[in-house]
C-alpha positions in Angstrom: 54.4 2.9 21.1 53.2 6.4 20.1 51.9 9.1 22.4 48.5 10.4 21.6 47.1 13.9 23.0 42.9 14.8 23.0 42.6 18.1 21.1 39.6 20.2 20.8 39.4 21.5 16.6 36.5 23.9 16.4 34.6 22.7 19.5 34.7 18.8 18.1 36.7 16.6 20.4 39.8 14.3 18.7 42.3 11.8 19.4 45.5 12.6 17.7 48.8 10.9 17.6 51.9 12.9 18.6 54.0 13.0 15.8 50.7 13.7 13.9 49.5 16.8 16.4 53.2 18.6 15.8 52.6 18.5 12.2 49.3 20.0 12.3 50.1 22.3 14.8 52.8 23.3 12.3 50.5 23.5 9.3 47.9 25.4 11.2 50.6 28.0 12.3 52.3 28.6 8.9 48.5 29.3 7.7 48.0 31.8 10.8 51.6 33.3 9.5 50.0 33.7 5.9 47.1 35.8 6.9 48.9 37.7 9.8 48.5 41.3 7.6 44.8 40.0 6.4 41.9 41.4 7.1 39.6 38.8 8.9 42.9 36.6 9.9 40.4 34.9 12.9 37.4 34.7 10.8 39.6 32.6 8.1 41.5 31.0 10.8 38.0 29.9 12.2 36.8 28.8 8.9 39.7 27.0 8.2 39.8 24.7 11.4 35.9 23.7 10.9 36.6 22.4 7.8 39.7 20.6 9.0 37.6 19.4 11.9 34.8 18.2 9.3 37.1 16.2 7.4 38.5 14.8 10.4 34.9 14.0 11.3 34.6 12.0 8.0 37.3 10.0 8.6 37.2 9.0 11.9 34.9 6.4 12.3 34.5 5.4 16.0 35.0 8.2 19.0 38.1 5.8 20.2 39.9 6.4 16.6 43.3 8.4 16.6 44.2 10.3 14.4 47.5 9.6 12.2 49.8 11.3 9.8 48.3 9.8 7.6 45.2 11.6 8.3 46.6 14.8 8.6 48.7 14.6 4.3 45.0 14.1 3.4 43.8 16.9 5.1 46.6 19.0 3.9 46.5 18.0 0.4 43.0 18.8 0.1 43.4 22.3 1.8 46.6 22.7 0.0 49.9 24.6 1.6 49.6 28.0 2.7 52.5 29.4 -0.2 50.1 28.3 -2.7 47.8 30.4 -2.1 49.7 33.4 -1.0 49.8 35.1 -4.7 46.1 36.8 -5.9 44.1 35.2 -8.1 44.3 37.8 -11.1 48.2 37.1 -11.8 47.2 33.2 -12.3 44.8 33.8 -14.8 46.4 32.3 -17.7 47.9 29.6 -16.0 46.9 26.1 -16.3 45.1 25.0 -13.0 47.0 23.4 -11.2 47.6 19.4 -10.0 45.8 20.2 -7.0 42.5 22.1 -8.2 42.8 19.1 -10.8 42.9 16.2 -8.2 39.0 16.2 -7.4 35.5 18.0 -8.7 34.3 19.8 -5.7 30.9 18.2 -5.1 27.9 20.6 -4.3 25.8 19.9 -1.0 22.6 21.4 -0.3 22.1 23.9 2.1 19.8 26.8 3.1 20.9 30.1 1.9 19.7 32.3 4.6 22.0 35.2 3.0 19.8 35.6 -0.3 16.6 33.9 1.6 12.6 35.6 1.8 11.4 33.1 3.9 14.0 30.3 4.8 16.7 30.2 2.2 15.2 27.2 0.6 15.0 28.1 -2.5 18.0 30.4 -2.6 19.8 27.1 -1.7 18.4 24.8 -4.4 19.2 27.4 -6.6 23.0 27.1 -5.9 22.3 23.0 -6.1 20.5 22.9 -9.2 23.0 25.6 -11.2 19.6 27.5 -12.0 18.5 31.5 -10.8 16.4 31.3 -7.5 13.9 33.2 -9.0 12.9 30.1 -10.8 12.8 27.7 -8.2 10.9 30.1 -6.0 7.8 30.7 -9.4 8.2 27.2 -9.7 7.6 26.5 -5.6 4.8 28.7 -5.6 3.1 27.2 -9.0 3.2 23.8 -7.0 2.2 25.0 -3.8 -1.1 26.5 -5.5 -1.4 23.2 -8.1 -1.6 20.8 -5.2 -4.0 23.0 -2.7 -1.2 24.1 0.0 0.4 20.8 -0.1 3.6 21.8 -1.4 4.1 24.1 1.7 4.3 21.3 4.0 7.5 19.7 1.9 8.8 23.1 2.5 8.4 23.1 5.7 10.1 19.6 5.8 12.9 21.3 3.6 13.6 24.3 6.3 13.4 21.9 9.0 16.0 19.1 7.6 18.2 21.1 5.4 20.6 22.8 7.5 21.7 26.4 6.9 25.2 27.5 5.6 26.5 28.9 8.6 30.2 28.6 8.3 32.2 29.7 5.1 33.0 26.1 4.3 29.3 25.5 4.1 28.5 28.4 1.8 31.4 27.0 -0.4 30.3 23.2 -0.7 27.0 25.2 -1.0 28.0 26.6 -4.6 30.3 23.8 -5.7 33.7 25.9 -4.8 36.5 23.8 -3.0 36.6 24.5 0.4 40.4 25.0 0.8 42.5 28.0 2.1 42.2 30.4 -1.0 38.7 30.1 -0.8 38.0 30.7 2.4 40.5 33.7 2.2 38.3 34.8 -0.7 35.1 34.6 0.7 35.7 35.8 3.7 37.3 39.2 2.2 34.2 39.5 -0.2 31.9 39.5 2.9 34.2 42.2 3.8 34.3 43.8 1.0 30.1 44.2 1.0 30.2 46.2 4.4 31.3 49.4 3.3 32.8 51.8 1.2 35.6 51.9 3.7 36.2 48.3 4.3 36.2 47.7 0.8 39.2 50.4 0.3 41.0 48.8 3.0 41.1 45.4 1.7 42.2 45.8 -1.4 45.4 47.8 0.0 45.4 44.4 2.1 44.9 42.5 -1.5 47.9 44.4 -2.9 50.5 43.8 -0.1 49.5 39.8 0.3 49.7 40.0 -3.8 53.3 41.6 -3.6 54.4 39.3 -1.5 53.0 36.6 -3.7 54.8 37.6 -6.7 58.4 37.3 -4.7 57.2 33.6 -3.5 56.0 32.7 -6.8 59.5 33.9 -8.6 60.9 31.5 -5.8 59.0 28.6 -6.9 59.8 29.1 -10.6 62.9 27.2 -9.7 61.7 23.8 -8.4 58.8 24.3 -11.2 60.7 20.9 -12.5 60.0 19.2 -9.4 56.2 20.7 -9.6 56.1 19.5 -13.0 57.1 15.8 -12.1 54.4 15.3 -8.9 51.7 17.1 -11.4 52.6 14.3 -14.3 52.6 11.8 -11.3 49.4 12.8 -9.3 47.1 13.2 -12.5 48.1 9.5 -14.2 45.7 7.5 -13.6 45.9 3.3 -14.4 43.6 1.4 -16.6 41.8 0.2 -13.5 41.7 3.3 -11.9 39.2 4.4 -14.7 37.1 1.3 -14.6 36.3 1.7 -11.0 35.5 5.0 -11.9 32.5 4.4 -14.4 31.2 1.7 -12.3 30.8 4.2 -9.6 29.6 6.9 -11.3 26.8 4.4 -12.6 26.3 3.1 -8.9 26.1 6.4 -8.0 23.5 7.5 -11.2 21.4 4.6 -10.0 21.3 5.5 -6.0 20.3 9.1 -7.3 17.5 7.5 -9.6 16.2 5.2 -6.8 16.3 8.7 -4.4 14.3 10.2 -7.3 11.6 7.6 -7.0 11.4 7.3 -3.1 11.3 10.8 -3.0 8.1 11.5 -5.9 6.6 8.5 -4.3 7.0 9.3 -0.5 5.7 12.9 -1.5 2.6 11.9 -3.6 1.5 9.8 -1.0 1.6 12.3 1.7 -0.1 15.3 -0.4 -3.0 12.2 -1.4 -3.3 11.3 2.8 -2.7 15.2 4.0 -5.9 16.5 1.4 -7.9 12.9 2.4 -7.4 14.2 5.9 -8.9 17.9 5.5 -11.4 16.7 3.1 -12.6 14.4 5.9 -12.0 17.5 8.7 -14.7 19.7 7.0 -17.3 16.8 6.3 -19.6 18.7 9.0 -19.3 21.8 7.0 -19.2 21.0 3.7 -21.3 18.1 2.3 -19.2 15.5 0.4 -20.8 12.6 -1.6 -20.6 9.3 -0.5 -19.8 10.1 3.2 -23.5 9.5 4.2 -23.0 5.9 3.3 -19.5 6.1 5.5 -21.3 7.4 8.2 -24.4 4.7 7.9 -22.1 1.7 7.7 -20.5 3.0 11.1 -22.8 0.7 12.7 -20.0 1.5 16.3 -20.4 5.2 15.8 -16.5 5.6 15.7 -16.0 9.7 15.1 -15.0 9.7 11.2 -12.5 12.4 12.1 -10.6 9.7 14.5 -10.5 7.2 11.9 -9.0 9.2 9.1 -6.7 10.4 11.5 -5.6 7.0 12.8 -5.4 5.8 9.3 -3.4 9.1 8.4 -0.4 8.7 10.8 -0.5 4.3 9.8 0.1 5.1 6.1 1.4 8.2 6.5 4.3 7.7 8.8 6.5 5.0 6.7 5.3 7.2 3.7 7.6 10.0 5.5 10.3 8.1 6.2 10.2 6.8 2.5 10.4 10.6 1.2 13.0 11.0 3.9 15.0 8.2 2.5 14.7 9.9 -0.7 16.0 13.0 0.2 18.9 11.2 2.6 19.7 9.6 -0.7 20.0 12.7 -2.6 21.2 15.3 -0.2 24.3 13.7 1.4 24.3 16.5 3.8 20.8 16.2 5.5 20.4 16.7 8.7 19.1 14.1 10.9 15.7 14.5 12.6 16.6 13.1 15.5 16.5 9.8 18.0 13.8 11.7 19.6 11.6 12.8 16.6 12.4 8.8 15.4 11.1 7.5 18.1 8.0 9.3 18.5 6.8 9.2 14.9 7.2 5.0 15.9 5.1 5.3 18.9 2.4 7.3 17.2 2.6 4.9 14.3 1.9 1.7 16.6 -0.6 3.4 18.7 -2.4 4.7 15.2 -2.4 0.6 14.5 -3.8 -0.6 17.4 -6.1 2.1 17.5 -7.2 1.1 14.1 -7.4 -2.7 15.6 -10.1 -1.3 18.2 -12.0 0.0 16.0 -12.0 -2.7 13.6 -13.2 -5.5 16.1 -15.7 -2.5 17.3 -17.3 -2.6 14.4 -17.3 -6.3 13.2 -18.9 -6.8 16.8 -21.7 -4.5 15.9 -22.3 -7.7 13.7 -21.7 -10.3 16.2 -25.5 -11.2 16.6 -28.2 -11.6 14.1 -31.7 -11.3 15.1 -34.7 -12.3 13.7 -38.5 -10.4 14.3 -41.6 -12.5 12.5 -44.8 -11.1 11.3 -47.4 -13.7 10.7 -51.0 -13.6 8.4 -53.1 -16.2 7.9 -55.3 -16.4 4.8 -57.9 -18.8 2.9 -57.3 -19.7 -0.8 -60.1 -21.9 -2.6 -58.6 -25.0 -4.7 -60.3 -23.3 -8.0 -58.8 -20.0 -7.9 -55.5 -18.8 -8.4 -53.1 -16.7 -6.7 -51.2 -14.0 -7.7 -47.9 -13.0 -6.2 -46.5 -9.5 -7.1 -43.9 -7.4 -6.5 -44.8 -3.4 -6.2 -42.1 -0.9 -7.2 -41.4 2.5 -5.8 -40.0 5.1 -8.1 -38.3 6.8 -5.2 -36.6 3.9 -4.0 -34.5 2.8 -6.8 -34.3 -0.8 -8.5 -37.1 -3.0 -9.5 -34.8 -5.4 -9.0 -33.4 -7.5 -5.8 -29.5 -6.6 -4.8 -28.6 -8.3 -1.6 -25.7 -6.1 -1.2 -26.5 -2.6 -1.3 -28.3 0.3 1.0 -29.2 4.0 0.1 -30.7 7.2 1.3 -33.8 8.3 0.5 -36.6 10.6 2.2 -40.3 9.3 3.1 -43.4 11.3 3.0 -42.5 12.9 5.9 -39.6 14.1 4.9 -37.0 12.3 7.0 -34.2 10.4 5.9 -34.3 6.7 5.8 -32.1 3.8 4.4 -33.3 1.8 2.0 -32.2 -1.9 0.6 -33.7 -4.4 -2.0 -32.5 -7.3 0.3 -35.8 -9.5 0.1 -36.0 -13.1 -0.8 -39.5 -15.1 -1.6 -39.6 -18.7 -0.4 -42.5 -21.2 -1.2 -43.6 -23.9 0.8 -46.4 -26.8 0.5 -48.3 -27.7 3.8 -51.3 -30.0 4.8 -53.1 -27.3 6.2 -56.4 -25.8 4.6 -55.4 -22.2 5.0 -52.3 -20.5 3.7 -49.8 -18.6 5.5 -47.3 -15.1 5.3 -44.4 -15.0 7.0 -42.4 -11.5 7.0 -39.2 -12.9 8.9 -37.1 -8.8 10.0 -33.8 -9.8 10.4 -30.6 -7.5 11.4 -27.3 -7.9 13.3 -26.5 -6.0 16.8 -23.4 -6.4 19.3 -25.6 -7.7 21.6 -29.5 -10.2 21.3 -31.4 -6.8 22.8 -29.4 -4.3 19.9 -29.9 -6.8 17.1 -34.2 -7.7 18.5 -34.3 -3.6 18.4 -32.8 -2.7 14.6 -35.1 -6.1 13.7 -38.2 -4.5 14.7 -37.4 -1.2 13.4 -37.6 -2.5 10.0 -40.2 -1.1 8.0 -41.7 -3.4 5.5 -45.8 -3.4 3.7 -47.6 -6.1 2.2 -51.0 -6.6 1.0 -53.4 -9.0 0.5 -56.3 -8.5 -1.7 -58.7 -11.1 -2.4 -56.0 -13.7 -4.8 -53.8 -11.2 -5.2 -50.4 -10.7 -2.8 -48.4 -7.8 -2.7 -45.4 -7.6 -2.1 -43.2 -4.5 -1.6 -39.5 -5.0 -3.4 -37.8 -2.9 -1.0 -37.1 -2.6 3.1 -36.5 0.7 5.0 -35.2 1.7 8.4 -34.1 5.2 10.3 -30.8 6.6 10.0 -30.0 6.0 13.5 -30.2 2.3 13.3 -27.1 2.4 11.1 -27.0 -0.5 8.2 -27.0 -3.9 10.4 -27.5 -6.3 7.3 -31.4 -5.7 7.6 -33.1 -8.5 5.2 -36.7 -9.7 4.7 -37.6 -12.9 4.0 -41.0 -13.7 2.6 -41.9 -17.0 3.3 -45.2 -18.5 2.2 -47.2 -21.9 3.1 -49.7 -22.9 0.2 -52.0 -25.5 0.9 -51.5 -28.1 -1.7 -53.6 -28.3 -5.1 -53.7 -24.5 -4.7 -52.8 -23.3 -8.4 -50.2 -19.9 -7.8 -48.6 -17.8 -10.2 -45.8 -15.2 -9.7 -45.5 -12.1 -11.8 -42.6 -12.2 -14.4 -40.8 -9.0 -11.6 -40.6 -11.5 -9.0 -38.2 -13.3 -10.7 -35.0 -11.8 -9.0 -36.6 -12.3 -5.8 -37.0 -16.0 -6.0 -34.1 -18.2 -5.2 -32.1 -19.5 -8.7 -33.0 -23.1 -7.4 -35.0 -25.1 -4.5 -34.1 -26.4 -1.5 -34.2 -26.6 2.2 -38.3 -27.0 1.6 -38.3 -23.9 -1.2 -40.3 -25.6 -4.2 -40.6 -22.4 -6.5 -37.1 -21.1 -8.0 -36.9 -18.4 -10.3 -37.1 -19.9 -13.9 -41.1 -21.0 -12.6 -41.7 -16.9 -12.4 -44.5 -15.8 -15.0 -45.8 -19.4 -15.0 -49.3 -21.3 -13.4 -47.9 -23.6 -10.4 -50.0 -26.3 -9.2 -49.1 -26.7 -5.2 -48.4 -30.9 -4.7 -46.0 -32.4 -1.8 -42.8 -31.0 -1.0 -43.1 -29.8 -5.1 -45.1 -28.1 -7.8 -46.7 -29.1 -10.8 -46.3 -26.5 -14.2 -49.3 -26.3 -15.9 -48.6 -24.5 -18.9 -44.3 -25.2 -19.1 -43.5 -26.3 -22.5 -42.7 -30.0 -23.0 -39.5 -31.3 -22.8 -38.4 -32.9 -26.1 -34.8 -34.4 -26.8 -34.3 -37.4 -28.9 -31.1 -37.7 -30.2 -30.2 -40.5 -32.9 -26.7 -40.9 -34.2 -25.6 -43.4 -37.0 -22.1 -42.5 -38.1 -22.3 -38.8 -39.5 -26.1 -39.3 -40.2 -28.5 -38.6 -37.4 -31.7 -36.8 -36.1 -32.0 -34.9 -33.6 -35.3 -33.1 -32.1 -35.1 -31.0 -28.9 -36.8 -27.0 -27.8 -35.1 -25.3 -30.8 -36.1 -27.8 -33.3 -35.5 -30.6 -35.5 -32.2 -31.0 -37.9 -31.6 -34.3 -39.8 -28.3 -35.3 -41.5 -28.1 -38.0 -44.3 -24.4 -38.4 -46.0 -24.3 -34.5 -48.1 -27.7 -33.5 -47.5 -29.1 -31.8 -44.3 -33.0 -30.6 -42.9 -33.0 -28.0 -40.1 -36.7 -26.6 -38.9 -37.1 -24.2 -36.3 -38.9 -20.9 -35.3 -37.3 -18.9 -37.7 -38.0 -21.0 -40.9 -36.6 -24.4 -43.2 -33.3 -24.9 -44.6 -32.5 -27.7 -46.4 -29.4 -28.3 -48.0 -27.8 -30.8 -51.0 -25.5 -31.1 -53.1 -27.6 -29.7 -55.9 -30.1 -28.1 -54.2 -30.6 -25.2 -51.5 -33.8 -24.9 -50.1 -34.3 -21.8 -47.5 -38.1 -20.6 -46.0 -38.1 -17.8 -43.2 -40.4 -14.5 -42.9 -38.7 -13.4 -45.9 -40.0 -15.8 -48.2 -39.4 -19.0 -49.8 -35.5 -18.9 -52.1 -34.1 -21.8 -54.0 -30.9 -21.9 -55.3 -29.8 -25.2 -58.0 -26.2 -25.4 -59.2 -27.8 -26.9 -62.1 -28.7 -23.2 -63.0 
């Protein structure tokens, strides 16, 4: 059973084994003792124990975790012992590096270099990450920022926010790939000093001299356990056949997380610069006119403020758009900071009110639709037996198609000037009826949340007819103000012919009849450009070309006569005889007679 004592390592609270405690304790005080003529001793002393306390930090993995000897060689081994870094650098120039500088690649981590920084060190700091001059990263910063309209500055201000700043020497170390062990610190800390002053500088490098002195008597010291040295470096840089497997596997585990962070990260970012200029295109609608945002604003039958919806649909797609760019950069930056249980949090609330907001407003709307309506306009009208009657459809230039589509709406201006919506939404149906006079029936129809709203957008539908003498006409398109929003508005034409009336509807109304009859309709659309004769519950074609299809098989041989004409097959030889001419073929002779002329061809010839 081992005593354990609660130590405090650069304002980080730890549980530490005895036996473990006296040996950093001892460790920590032969470093003070190495820097005790050094310029900056606390500063390096201060340096030294936040890194110790960040490794610690790494390994401990629970707040109830103590802290072993174990713990504490790894720590040591990766700061190394004081003596080895008592000698200056210069002397060990020539030297092989040693087992220690061998025994890991210092990693980089990203961090903001506020030191080098003109706005936030951001780019200063990818600089050090991406082994390129921060002059480069900031042109290319400022080319994207102007490419995607501002965007970019956003996803810097995401980068100053989550990346945290070198504070600490250690940081500014990892920061440029230098390991953060005691020379380094030492080193660093006397260049900072060294950029104060003239002075300063002066001073130091009589401090340099002294620690390098000193150096040189420990380092002729070593020389004679160099055998032993020898023997741990051969030891520590062997590495088994297994070893180096695990390795590559790793390395492509970690190539892989670092190429799915790539991807995250493009697509988390291209998704918010897409939603952020959707969301200020949408903001400035009242100021600048974009296309197609009249018809967004006409289909908002609940009058929803466009502004609200975009937003609301901003912060739903948005949101897990941000945490997959954040993901990204978690991936690729091990050091990022968090944003917080707080910021978490809210950015989930706002994304589940944003949905249900969304929800509202969606069964807002479809109840705008919840009732249709329908307003009828009714015109009686005498046909004699001998005549016929002409149904036409009258086109508008200024309001579109000829022809009918159910489906669409657009703006246009009347005579007046003001600005209406239009649809082609009409449908002609024909039915027979005992009664000596004939009847026109313009049914409105249009949809409302309520019987009153859907009566009201019914009767504001603006629709003209005529009748003149045998002649009908009918308008091919509906129109209704702005303000009554687009509520499905249709017009069905629905007409009562006495029967024996003889009717005939103009080749355009063909898109406005139904493809086929039913429910009482006795005219479809292949009867349009043809003489109807009116009979019970059906019509009568008067001038409809006979239907002809006699079919007569015998083996290969057979005739067959239908609408495109006659052909007639006996064993090798065959007659066709159609609109465009006669061919007859043989086995001798070819026969062929069209507008071209009359050819024979014999393979007698």
């Amino acid at each position: 059973m081992n005593k354990t004592v609660n130590i405090n390592l650069a304002g980080i609270f730890f549980h530490i084994d005895e036996d473990a405690y006296l040996k950093l304790q001892r460790y920590l005080e032969a470093i003070k003792r190495s820097f005790t003529d050094s310029q900056g001793q606390s500063e390096i002393i201060s340096d030294i124990e936040a890194r110790i306390a960040e490794l610690f930090s790494e390994r401990v993995k629970n707040d109830k975790q103590v802290i072993g000897n174990k713990e504490v060689d790894d720590i040591i081994s990766i700061m190394g012992q004081p003596e080895d870094y008592l000698v200056d650098d210069e002397i060990f120039e020539d030297e092989p590096i040693s087992s220690q500088s061998r025994k890991s690649a210092p990693s980089k981590k990203l961090f903001r270099d506020t030191d080098n920084s003109y706005i936030g060190g951001v780019a200063s700091g990818l600089g050090h990450y991406l082994g390129i001059d921060a002059v480069w990263v900031r042109l290319i910063w400022l080319l994207l920022a102007i490419g995607s309209g501002g965007t970019f500055i956003f996803i810097y201000i995401l980068f100053w926010v989550l990346v945290p700043e070198a504070l600490t020497t250690a940081d500014k170390l990892t920061m440029t790939g230098e390991p953060v062990n005691i020379s380094n610190i030492e080193k660093k800390i006397k260049d900072g000093f060294e950029t104060v002053s003239d002075t300063v500088s002066d001073v130091a490098k009589n401090v340099s001299d002294s620690v390098s002195g000193a150096a040189k008597n420990v380092s002729n010291a070593a020389k004679k356990v160099d055998l032993k040295k020898q023997t741990n470096n051969i030891k520590s840089s062997s590495k088994t056949f297994f070893d180096a497997i695990g390795d590559i596997i790793m390395f492509f585990f970690t190539v892989f997380a670092k190429f799915v962070g790539i991807i995250l990260l493009i697509t988390g970012a291209s998704a918010l610069i897409a939603l952020i200029v959707g969301l200020f295109s949408l903001g400035v609608t009242n100021i600048i006119h974009i296309p197609g945002m009249d018809l967004i604003d006409v289909a908002n039958a609940g009058n929803t403020p466009i502004w609200l919806v975009s937003l609301l649909a901003f912060f739903t797609v948005g949101i897990p758009f941000f945490f997959l760019f954040y993901l990204g950069l978690k991936i690729l930056i091990n050091n990022l900071k968090s944003i917080g249980n707080i910021a978490k949090f809210t950015l989930l609330g706002i994304w589940i009110l944003s949905i249900i907001g969304l929800i509202i407003i969606g069964i807002r709307q479809a109840s705008e639709h919840a009732f249709n309506e329908i307003v009828v306009e009714k015109q009686e009208f005498y046909i004699a037996p001998a005549d016929t009657l002409n149904i036409k459809m009258v086109h508008n230039d200024t309001y579109g198609s000829p022809y009918r589509n159910h489906q669409s709406f657009k703006f246009a201006h009347n005579e007046k000037g003001d600005k209406i919506i239009y649809s082609s939404d009409i449908e002609i149906i024909v039915k027979s009826t005992t009664d000596s006079l004939a009847t026109l029936n313009i049914e409105k129809s249009a949809d409302g949340r309520d019987y009153a709203s859907a009566i009201e957008r019914a009767k504001n539908i603006s629709y003209h007819y005529k009748i003149k003498e045998n002649d009908i006409l009918l308008d091919n398109y509906l129109s209704t103000e702005v303000k009554n929003k687009f509520s499905d508005q249709e017009i069905t034409v629905i007409l009562y012919l006495p029967e024996g009336v003889i009717v005939n509807f103009n080749n355009n109304t063909k898109s406005f009849l139904n493809y086929r009859t039913y429910d009482g309709n006795i005219v479809s659309s292949e009867y349009a450009n043809h003489f109807l004769k009116v009979i019970t519950d059906d019509v009568e074609c008067l001038d409809c070309p006979a239907e002809m299809d006699i079919d007569i098989q015998n083996g290969d041989n057979g005739i067959n006569i239908n609408e495109e004409g006659i052909n007639i097959k006996v064993d090798s030889s065959s007659l066709r005889i159609n609109k465009n001419g006669l061919k007859a073929n043989s086995s001798d002779v070819k026969v062929n007679i069209d507008s071209n002329g009359i050819q024979i061809k014999s393979d007698t010839n």
